[in-house]
C-alpha positions in Angstrom: 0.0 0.0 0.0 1.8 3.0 -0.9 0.0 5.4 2.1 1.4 2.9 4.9 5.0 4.7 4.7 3.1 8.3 5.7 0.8 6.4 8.2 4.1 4.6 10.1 6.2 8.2 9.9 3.2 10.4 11.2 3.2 10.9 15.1 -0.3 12.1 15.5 0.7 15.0 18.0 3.8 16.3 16.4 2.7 19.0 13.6 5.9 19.3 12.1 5.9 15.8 11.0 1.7 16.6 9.9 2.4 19.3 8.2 5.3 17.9 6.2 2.7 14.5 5.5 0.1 16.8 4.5 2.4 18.2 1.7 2.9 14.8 1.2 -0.6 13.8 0.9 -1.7 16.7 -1.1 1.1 16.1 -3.7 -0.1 12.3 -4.1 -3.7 13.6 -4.3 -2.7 15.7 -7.0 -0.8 13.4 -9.0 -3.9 10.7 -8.3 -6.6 12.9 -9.0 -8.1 12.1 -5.9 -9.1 15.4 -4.2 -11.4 13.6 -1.8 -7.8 12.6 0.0 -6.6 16.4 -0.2 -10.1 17.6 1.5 -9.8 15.3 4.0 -8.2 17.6 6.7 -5.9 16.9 9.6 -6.7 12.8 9.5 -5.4 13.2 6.0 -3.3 10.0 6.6 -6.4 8.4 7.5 -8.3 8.9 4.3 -8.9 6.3 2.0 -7.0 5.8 -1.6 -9.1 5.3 -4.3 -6.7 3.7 -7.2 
């Protein structure tokens, strides 16, 4: 699964680490097409990926 890396590397309460996931996240959302995972919010990492 290709989210599990960002899932095992995000500490929930630091927000450096979120922040630089989200950029992650947003960046596969855009390259997917899959905006749902980009609206998602702070659980970003939680979202599911549609392939």
């Amino acid at each position: 699964m290709v989210k599990a890396g960002f899932m095992q590397r995000l500490p929930a309460m630091d927000d450096s680490h979120l922040l630089v996931g989200m950029i992650g996240e947003v960046d596969l959302a855009i390259r997917l097409g899959n905006t749902g995972v980009a609206q998602y919010g702070g659980r970003i990492c939680s979202a599911p990926l549609n392939l």
